[in-house]
C-alpha positions in Angstrom: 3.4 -11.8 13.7 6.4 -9.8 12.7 7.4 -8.2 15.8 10.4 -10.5 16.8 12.1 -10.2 13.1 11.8 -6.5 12.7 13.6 -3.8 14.5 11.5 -1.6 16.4 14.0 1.3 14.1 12.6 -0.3 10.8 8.7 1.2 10.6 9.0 1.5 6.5 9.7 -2.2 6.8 6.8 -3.6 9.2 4.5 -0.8 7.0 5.2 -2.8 3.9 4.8 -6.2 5.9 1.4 -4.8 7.4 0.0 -3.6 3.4 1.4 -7.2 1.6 -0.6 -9.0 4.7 -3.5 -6.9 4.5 -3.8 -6.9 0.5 -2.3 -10.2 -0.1 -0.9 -9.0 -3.3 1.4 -5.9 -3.8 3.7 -4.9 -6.4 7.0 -3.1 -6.0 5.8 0.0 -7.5 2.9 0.1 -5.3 5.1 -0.6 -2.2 7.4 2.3 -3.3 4.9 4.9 -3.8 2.8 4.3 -0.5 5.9 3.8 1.7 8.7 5.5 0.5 10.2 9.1 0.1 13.0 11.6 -0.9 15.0 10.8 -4.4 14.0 8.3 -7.4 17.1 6.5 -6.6 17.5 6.9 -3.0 13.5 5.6 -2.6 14.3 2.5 -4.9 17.8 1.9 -3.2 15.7 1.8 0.5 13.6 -0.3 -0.9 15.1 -3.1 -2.6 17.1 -3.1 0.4 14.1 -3.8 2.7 12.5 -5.9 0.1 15.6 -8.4 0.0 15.9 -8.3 3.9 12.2 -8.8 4.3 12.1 -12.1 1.5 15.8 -13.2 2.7 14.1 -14.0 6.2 10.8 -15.3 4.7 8.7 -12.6 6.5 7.1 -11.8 3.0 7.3 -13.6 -0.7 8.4 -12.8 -3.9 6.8 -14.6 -6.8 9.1 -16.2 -9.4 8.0 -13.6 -12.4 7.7 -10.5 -13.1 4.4 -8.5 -14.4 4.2 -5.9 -16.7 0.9 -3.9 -15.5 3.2 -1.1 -14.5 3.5 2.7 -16.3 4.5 1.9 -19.3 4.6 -1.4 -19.4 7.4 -2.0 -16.8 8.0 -5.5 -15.7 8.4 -5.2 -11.9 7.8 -7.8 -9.0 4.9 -9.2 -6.9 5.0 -9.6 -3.6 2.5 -11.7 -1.2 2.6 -13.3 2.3 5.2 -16.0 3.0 2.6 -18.2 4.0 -0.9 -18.5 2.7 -1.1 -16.0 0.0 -2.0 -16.2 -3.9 0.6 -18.2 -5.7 0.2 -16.9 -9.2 -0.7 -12.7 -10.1 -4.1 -12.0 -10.0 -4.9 -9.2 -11.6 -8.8 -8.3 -9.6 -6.4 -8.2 -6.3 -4.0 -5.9 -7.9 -6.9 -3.5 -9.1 -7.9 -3.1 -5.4 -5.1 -2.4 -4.4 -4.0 -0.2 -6.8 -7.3 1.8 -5.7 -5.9 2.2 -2.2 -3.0 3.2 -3.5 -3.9 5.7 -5.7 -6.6 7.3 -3.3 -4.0 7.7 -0.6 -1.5 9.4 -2.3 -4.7 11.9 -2.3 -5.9 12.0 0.8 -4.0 10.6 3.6 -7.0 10.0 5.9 -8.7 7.5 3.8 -10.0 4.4 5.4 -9.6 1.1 3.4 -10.3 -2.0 3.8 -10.2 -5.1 0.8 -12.7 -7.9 1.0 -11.4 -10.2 3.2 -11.5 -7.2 6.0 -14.6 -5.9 4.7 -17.9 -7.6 5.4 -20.1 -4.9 7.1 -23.5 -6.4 8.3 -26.4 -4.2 6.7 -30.3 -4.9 6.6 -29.4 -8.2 8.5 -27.2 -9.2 5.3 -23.3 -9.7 5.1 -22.1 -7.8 2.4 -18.9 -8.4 0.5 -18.0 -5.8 -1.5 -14.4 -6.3 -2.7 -13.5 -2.8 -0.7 -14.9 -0.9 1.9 -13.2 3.0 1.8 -14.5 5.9 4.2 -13.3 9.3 4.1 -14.8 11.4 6.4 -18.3 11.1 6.7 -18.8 9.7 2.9 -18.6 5.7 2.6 -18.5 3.2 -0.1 -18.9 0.3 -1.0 -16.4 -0.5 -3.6 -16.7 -3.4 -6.7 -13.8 -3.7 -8.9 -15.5 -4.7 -12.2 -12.4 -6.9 -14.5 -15.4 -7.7 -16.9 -15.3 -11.5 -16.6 -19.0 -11.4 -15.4 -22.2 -11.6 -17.1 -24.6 -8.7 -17.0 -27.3 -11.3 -14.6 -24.5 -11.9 -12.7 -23.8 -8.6 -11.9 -27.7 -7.6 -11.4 -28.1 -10.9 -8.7 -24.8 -9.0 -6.6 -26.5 -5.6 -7.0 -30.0 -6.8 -5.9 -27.9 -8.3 -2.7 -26.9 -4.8 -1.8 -30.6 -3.4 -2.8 -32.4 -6.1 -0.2 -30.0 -4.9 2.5 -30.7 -1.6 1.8 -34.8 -2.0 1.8 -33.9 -4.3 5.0 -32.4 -1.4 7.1 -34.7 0.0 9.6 -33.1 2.9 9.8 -30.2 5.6 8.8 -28.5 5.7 5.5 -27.0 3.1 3.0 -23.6 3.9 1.8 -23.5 4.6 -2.4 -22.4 1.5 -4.1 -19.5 2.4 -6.2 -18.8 -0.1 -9.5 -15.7 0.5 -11.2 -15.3 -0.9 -15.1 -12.2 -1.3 -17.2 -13.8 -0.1 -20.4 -16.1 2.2 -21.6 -18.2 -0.6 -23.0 -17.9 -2.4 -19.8 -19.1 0.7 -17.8 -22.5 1.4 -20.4 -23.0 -2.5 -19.4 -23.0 -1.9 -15.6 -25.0 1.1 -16.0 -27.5 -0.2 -17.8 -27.6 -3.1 -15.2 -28.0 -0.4 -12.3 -31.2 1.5 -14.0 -33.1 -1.9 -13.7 -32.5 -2.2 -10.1 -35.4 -0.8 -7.5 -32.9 1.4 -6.3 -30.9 2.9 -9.0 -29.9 5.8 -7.1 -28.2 3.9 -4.5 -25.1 2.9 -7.2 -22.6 4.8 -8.8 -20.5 3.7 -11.6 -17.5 5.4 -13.6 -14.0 3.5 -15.2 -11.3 2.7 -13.4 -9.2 5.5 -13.5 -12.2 7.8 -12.8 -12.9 6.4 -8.8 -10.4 8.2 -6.9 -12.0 11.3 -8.5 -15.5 10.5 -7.2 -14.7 9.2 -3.4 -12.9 12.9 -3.0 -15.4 14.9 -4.4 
């Protein structure tokens, strides 16, 4: 897709292409930590360079605002394909990949893939789980809880992942990993996992607590 409009001596710049494709929705903060290095004001000089070049030539978008989810409160821009990508900030998108984000600038060797790359096949049942991560030999299956859905909501999407698990005729189910925004959020969740038939097969913890538990 963007071999013919990036130099083959411009790898930060088909890197950021490759993560705003792959995530659909990226912020310029995010971009800079994953993709950029040396100086505070040498990394954001690089960058807003290849960010203009990279928009100038429509090979990525920039929406008209600016959001202020950054450290402390920073308003800062939003990137997305030039073609086909959200058109407003959603804030579930930039949860996962704030995730990825933060677990790589752990571990370098994570896998991860969002949603829309990660539907593994389990028990005979698609899953969709809105990430897939492996590291190693551990895998999970990620949910990104933004608390906008009701507790029988969330028990009909865990008991999907519970019948593909009883469904598997052998080997092991990856640990179900639900992420909440709150701590009052996260006592819903878990009290949603202890009615399932298979408890033990999720995990849950806030937010900032998930990189933590996929590198233990």
């Amino acid at each position: 897709m963007t071999s013919h409009l990036i130099s083959d001596r411009s790898p930060t710049m088909k890197a950021v292409v490759d993560t705003v494709d792959k995530f659909q929705l990226v912020t310029s903060s995010q971009l800079l930590r994953l993709h950029h290095q040396g100086t505070q004001d040498g990394m954001r000089a690089r960058q807003n360079q290849h960010l203009l070049t990279l928009t100038r030539r429509g090979i990525i978008k920039r929406l008209d605002y600016r959001i202020t989810t950054g450290k402390y409160g920073a308003a800062e821009f939003v990137y997305v394909p030039a073609e086909g990508g959200p058109t407003r900030f959603e804030p579930h998108r930039h949860d996962v990949t704030e995730l990825y984000v933060r677990l790589k600038d752990r571990r370098w060797d994570v896998m991860f893939d969002p949603e829309e790359w990660a539907r593994p096949t389990l028990g005979g049942i698609t899953l969709h789980p809105d990430a897939l991560v492996r590291l190693g030999a551990r895998v999970y299956l990620v949910e990104v809880d933004r608390s906008s859905e009701r507790p029988s909501v969330l028990a009909k999407k865990m008991n999907v992942y519970v019948r593909a698990a009883q469904n598997m005729a052998g080997g092991s189910f990856p640990y179900v990993l639900w992420t909440a925004r709150t701590p009052d959020r996260l006592r819903i969740i878990h009290n949603v996992i202890k009615a399932r038939a298979i408890p033990q097969m999720f995990k849950s913890c806030l937010f900032d607590q998930a990189v933590g538990i996929i590198c233990e």
